[in-house]
GUMI-407436 format. One record per residue (C-alpha): x, y, z; residue in one letter. Coordinates in Angstrom, 3 decimals. Last residue first. Layout:
REM GUMI-407436
+----------+----------+----------+------+
:     east :    north :       up : rest :
+----------+----------+----------+------+
:        X :        Y :        Z :    A :
...
+----------+----------+----------+------+
This chain:
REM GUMI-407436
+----------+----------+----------+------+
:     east :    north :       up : rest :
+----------+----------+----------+------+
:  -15.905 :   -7.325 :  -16.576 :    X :
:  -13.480 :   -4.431 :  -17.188 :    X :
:  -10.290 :   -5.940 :  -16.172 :    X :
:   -6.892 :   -3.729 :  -15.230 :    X :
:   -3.640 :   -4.203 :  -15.774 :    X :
:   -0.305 :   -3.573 :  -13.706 :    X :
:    3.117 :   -5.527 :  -15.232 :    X :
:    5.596 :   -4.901 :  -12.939 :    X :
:    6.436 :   -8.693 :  -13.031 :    X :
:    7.112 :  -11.285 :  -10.209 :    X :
:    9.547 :  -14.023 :   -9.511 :    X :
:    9.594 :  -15.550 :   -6.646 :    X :
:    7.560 :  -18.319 :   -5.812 :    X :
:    5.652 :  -20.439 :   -8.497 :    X :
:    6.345 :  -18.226 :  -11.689 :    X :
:    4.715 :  -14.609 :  -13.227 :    X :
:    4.603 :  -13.380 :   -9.242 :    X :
:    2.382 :  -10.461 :   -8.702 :    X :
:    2.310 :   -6.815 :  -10.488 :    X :
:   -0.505 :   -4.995 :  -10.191 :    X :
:   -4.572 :   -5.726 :  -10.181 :    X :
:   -7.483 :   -3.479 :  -10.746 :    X :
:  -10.534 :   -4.741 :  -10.971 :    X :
:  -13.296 :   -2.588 :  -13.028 :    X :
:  -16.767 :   -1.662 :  -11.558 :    X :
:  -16.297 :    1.548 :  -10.104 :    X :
:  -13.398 :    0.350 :   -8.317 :    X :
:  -12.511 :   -3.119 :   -7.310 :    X :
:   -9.108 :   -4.385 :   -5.861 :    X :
:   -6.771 :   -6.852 :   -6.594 :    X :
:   -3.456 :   -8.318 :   -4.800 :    X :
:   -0.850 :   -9.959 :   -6.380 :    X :
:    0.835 :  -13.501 :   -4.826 :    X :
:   -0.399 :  -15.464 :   -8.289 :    X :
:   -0.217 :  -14.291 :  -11.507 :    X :
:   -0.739 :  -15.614 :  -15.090 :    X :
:   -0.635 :  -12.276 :  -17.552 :    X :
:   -3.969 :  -12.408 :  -20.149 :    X :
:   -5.375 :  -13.531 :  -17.160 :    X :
:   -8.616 :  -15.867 :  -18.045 :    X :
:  -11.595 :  -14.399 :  -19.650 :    X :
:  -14.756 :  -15.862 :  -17.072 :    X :
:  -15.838 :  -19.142 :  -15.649 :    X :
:  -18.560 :  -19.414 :  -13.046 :    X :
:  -19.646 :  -19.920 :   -9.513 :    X :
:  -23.044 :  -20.591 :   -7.657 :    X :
:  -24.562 :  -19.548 :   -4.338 :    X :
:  -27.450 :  -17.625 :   -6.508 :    X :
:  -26.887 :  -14.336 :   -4.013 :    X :
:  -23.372 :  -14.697 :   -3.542 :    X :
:  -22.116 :  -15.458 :   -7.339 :    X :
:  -18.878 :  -16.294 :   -6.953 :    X :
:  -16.622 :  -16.011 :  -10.093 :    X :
:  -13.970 :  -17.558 :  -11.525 :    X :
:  -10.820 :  -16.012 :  -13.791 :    X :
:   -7.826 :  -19.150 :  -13.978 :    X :
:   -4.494 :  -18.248 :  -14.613 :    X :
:   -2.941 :  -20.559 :  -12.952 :    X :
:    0.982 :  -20.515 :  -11.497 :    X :
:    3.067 :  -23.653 :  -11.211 :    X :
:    5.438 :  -22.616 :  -14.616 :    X :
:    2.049 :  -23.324 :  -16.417 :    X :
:    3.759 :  -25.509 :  -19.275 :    X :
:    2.864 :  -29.266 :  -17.127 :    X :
:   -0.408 :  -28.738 :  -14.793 :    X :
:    0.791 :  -28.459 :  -11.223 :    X :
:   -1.165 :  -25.507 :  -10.568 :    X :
:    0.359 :  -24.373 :   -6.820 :    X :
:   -0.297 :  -20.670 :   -7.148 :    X :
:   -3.227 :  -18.340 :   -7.805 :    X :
:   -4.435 :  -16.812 :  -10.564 :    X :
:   -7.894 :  -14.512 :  -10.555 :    X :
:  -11.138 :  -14.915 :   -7.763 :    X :
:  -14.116 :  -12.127 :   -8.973 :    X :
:  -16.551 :  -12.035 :   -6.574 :    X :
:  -20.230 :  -11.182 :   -7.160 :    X :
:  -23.336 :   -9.050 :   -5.696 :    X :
:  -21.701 :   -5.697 :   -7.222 :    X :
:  -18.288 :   -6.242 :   -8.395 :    X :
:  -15.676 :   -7.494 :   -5.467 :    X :
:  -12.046 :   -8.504 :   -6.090 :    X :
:  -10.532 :  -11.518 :   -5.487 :    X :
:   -6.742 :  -12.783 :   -5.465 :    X :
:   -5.248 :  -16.203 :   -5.856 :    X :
:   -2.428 :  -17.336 :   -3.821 :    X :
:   -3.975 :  -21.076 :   -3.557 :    X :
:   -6.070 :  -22.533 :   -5.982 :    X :
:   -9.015 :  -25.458 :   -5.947 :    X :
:  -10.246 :  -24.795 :   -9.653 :    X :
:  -14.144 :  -25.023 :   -9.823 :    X :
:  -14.281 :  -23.652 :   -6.225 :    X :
:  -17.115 :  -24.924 :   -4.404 :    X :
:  -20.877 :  -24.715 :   -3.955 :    X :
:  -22.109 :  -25.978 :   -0.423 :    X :
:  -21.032 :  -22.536 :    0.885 :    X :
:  -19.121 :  -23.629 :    4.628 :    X :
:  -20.698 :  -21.453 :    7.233 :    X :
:  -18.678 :  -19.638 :   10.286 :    X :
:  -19.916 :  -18.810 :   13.598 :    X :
:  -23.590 :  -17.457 :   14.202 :    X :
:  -22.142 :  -16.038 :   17.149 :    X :
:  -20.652 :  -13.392 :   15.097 :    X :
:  -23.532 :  -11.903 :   13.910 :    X :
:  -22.860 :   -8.583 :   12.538 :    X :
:  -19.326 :   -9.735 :   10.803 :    X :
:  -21.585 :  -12.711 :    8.937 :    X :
:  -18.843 :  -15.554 :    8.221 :    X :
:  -18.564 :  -17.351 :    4.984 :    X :
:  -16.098 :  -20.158 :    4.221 :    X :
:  -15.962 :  -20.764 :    0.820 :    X :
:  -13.762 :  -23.994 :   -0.222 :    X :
:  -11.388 :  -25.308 :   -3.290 :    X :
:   -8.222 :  -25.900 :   -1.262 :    X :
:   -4.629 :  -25.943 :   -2.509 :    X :
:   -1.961 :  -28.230 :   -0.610 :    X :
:    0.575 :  -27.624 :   -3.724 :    X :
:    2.038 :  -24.518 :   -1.491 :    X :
:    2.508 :  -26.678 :    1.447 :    X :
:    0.612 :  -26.039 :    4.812 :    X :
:   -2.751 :  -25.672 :    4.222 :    X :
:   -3.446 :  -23.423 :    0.775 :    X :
:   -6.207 :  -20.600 :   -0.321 :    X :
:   -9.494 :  -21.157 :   -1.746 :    X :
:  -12.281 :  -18.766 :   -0.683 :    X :
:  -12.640 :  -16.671 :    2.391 :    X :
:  -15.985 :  -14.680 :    2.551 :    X :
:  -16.510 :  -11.687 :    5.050 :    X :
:  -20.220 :  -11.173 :    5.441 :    X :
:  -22.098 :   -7.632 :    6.624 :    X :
:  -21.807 :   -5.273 :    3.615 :    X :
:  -19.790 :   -7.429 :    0.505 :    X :
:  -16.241 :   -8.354 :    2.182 :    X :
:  -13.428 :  -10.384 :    0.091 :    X :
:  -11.178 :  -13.249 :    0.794 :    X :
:   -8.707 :  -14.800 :   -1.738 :    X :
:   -6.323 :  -17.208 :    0.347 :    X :
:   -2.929 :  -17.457 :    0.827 :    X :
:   -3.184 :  -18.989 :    4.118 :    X :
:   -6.216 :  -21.397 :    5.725 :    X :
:   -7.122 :  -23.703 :    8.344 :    X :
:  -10.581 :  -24.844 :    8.457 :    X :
:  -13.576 :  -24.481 :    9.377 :    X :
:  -12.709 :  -21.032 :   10.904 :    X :
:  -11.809 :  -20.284 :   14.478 :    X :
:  -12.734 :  -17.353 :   17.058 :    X :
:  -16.157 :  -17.376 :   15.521 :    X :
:  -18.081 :  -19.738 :   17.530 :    X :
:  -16.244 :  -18.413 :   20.583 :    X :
:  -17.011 :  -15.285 :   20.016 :    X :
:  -13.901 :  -13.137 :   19.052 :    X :
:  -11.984 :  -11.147 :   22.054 :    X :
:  -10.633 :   -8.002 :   21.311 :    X :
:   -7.302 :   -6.112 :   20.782 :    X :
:   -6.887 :   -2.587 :   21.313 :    X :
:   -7.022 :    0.808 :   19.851 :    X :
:  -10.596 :    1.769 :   21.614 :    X :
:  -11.893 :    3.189 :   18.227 :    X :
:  -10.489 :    1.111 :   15.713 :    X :
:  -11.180 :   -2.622 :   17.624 :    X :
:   -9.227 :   -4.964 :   16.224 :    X :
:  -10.427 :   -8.823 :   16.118 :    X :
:   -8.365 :  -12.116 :   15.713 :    X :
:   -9.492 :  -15.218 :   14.128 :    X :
:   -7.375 :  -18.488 :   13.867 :    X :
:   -7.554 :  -21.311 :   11.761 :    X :
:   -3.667 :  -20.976 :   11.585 :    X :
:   -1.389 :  -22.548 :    8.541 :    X :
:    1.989 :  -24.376 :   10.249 :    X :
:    4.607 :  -22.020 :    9.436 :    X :
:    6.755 :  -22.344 :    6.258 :    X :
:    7.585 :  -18.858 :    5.557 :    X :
:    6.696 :  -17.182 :    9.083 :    X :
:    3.219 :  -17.045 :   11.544 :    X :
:    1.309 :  -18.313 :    8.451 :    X :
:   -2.882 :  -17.055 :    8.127 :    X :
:   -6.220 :  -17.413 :    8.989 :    X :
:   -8.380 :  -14.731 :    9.670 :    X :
:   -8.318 :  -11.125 :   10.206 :    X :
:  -10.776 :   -9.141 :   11.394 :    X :
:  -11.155 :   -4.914 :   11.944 :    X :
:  -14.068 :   -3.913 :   13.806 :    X :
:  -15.072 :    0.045 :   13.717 :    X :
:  -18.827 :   -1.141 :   12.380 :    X :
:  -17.239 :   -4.022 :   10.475 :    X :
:  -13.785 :   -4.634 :    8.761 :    X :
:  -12.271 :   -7.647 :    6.656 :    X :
:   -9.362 :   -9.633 :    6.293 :    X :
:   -8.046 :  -12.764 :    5.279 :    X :
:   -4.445 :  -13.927 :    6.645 :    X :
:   -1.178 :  -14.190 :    4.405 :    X :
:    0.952 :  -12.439 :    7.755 :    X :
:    1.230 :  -13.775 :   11.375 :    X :
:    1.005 :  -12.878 :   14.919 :    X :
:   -1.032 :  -15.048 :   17.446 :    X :
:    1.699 :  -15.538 :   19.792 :    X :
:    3.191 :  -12.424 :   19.742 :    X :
:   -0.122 :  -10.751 :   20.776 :    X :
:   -1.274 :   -8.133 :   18.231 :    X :
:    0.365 :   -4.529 :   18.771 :    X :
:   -1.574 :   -1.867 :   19.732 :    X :
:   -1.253 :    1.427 :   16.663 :    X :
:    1.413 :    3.095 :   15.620 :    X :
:    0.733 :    6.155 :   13.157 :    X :
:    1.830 :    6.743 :    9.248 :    X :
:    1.951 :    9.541 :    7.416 :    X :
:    1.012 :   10.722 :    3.640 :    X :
:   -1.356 :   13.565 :    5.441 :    X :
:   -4.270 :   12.804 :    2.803 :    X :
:   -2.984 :    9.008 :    2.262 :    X :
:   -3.426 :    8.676 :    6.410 :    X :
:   -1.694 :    5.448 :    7.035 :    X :
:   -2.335 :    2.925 :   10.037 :    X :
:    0.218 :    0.910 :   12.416 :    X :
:    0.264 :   -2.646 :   13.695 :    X :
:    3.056 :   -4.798 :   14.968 :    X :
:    2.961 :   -8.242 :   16.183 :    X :
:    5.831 :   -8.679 :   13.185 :    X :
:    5.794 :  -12.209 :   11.526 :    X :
:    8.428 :  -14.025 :   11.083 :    X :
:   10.135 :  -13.979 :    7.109 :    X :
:   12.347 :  -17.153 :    7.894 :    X :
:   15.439 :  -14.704 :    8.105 :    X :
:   14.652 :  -11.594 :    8.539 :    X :
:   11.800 :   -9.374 :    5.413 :    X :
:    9.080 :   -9.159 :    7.956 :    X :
:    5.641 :  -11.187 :    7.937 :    X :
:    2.627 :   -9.322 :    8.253 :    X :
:    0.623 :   -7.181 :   11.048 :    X :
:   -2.251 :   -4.905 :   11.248 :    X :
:   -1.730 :   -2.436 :    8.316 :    X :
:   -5.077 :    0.033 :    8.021 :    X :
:   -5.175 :    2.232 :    5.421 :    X :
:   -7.329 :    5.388 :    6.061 :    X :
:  -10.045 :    6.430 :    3.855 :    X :
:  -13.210 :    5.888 :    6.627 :    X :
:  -12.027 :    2.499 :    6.992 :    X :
:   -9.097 :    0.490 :    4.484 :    X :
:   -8.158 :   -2.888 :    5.731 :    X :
:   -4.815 :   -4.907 :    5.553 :    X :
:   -2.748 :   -8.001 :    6.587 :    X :
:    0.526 :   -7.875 :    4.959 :    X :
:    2.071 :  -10.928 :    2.912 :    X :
:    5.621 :   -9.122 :    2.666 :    X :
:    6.401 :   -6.429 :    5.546 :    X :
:    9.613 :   -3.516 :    5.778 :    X :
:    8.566 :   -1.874 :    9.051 :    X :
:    7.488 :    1.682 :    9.412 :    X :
:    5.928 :    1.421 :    5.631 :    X :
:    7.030 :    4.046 :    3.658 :    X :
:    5.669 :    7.852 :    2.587 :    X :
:    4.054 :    7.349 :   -0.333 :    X :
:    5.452 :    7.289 :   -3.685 :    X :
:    3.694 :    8.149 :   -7.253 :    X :
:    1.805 :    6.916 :   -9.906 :    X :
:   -0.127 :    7.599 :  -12.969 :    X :
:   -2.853 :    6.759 :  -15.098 :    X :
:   -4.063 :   10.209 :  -14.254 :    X :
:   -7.898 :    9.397 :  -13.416 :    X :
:   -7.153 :    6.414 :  -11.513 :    X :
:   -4.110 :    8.140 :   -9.496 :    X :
:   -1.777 :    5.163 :   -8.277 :    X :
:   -0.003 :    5.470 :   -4.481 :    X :
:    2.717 :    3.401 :   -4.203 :    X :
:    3.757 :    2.267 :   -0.725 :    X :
:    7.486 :    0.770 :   -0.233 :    X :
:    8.473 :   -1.321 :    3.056 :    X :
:   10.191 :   -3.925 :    0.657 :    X :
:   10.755 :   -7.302 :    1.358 :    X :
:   13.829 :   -8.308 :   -1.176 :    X :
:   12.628 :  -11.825 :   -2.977 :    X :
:   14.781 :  -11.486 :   -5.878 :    X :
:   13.541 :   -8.254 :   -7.263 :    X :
:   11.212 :   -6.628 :   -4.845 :    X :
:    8.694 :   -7.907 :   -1.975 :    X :
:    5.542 :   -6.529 :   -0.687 :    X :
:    4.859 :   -3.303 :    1.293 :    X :
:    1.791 :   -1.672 :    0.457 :    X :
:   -0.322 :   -0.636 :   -3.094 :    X :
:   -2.832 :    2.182 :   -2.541 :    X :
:   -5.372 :    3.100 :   -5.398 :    X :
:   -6.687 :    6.508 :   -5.600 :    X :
:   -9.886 :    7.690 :   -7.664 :    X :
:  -13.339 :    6.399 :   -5.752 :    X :
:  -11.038 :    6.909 :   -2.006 :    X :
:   -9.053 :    4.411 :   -0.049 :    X :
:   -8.576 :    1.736 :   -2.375 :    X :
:   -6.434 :   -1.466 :   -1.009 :    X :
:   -3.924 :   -3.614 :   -2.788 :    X :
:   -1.251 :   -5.898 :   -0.926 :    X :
:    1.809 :   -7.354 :   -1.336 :    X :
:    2.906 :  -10.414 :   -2.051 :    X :
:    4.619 :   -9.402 :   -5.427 :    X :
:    6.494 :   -6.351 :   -7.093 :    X :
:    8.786 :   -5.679 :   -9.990 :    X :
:   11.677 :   -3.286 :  -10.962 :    X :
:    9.461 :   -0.542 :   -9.165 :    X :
:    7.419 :    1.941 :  -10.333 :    X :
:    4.284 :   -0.381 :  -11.073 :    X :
:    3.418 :   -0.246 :  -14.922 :    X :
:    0.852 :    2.230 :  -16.247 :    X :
:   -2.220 :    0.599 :  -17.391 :    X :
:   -2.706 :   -2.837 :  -19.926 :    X :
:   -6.287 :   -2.942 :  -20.558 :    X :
:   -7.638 :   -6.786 :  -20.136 :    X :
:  -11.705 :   -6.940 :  -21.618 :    X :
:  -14.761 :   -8.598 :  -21.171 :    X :
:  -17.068 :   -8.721 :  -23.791 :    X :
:  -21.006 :   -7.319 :  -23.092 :    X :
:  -21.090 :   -5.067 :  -26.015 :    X :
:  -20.310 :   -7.280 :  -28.394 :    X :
:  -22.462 :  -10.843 :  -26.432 :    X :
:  -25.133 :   -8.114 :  -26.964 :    X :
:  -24.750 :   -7.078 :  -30.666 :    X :
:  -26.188 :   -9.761 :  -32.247 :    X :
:  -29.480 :   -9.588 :  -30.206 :    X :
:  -29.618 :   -6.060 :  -30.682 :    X :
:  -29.204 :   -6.576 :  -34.796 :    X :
:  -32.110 :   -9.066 :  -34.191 :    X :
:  -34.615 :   -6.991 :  -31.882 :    X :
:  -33.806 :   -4.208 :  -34.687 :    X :
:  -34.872 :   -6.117 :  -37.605 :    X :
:  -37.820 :   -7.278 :  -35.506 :    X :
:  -38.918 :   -3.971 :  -34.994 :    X :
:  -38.648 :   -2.544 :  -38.312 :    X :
:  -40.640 :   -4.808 :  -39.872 :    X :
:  -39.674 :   -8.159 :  -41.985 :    X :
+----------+----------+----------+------+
């Protein structure tokens, strides 16, 4: 045999070695546990964790701020108002909080909007959302100074919205959406969204019931907005509802979710899929090696982070904080 094919065949052995996923337990959240909060990175070594809820179900207005590098965390000056389910963006290395639901009775949503500076550790007011139109659990996504959110409950229970609503960073107020983007296909909360440049995708999520999962993409392109919304003809393989995605290069990586009604899964999934957005096609990863749902991921050079979340349908969440190397 020569050299050359020995070596094409010990490469060729090698590759599905060197190409394994992998779950790395990290430093665990500093709290007694943590779920539906949110997960944003402002800079290529910080991760930002905000608001959530604690223990039994306490809404918390605590930020954690995790050092890649380190493996370590520390606190952040707190949320203004105490918010499970936030809506959130990060531009130019600010956080950017633009409503949620509040820890009062029924969890209603706060109009309320501030951002946070992680190199001052402060937070600022900003125009409050219409009453009418506030909510928490929506997808979001920001665009040339333009931050969206779509979908979403207006309190624990709420009918699910179709709505879209537009921030503008710049002026500090509220805009009008085009017409043909002012509403998605369909109504959504608890969804996995993600942004790759130009187009904000929204996949899965629930309608009104936690069990009423959905197994759709709806794609809208931020610097076109009177294309309106498109439906991806390739769906879901598991239709899931408070999953969480994270973006790696062209792809989306959607993990857990809530409302699996399988018998042994204590209602939570642990599913790993991934949306290809050039090929329009999905796939099946490594599962969770922890089932979660209500978490909230984020991707930084190249691995997904993703702490704490809830370990059973509702509340009851873990500290647990891992990351995947895909």
């Amino acid at each position: 045999m020569r050299a050359s094919q020995l070596l094409q065949g010990l490469l060729t052995l090698l590759a599905p070695l060197s190409a394994a996923q992998t779950w790395t337990d990290l430093s665990p959240i500093p709290l007694e546990s943590l779920q539906e909060h949110i997960t944003l990175s402002p800079s290529a070594n910080q991760i930002v964790t905000v608001g959530g809820m604690v223990g039994n179900g306490v809404t918390t207005n605590a930020v954690l701020l995790y050092d890649i590098p380190s493996n370590s965390w520390k606190t952040g000056a707190p949320l203004p108002t105490a918010l499970n389910h936030p809506n959130a963006v990060v531009s130019e290395g600010k956080v950017y909080v633009v409503g949620g639901l509040t820890g009062a009775s029924g969890w209603p949503a706060t109009p309320n909007s501030w951002v946070y500076d992680p190199a001052k550790d402060s937070w600022d007011p900003l125009a409050a959302i219409s009453s009418s139109v506030a909510r928490g659990s929506a997808a979001s996504a920001v665009w040339n100074g333009t931050i969206f959110i779509a979908g979403g409950i207006p309190r624990s229970g709420g009918r699910t919205v179709d709505t879209v609503s537009a921030y503008s960073i710049a002026s500090n107020s509220w805009l009008d959406v085009p017409e043909a983007a002012a509403r998605m296909p369909g109504a959504r909360d608890h969804a996995a969204y993600a942004q790759i440049d130009n187009k904000m995708f929204v996949l899965g999520g629930r309608q009104d019931g936690v069990r009423a999962v959905k197994d759709t993409v709806f794609i809208l392109d931020l610097a076109n907005l009177g294309a309106g919304w498109k439906t991806s003809s390739a769906k879901m393989p598991t239709a899931r509802g408070g999953l969480v995605a994270a973006v790696v290069g062209a792809k989306i990586y959607t993990f857990g979710g809530e409302g699996n009604q399988a018998p042994n899964t204590r209602g939570v999934f642990n599913q790993t899929e991934v949306y290809d957005t050039v090929a329009d096609t999905w796939s099946k990863e490594e599962a969770m090696k922890l089932p979660r749902h209500g978490t909230s991921a984020v991707g930084v050079g190249g691995k997904i982070y993703i702490p704490g979340g809830g370990i059973v349908e509702g509340v009851g969440a873990t500290k647990t904080f891992d990351v995947f190397d895909p």
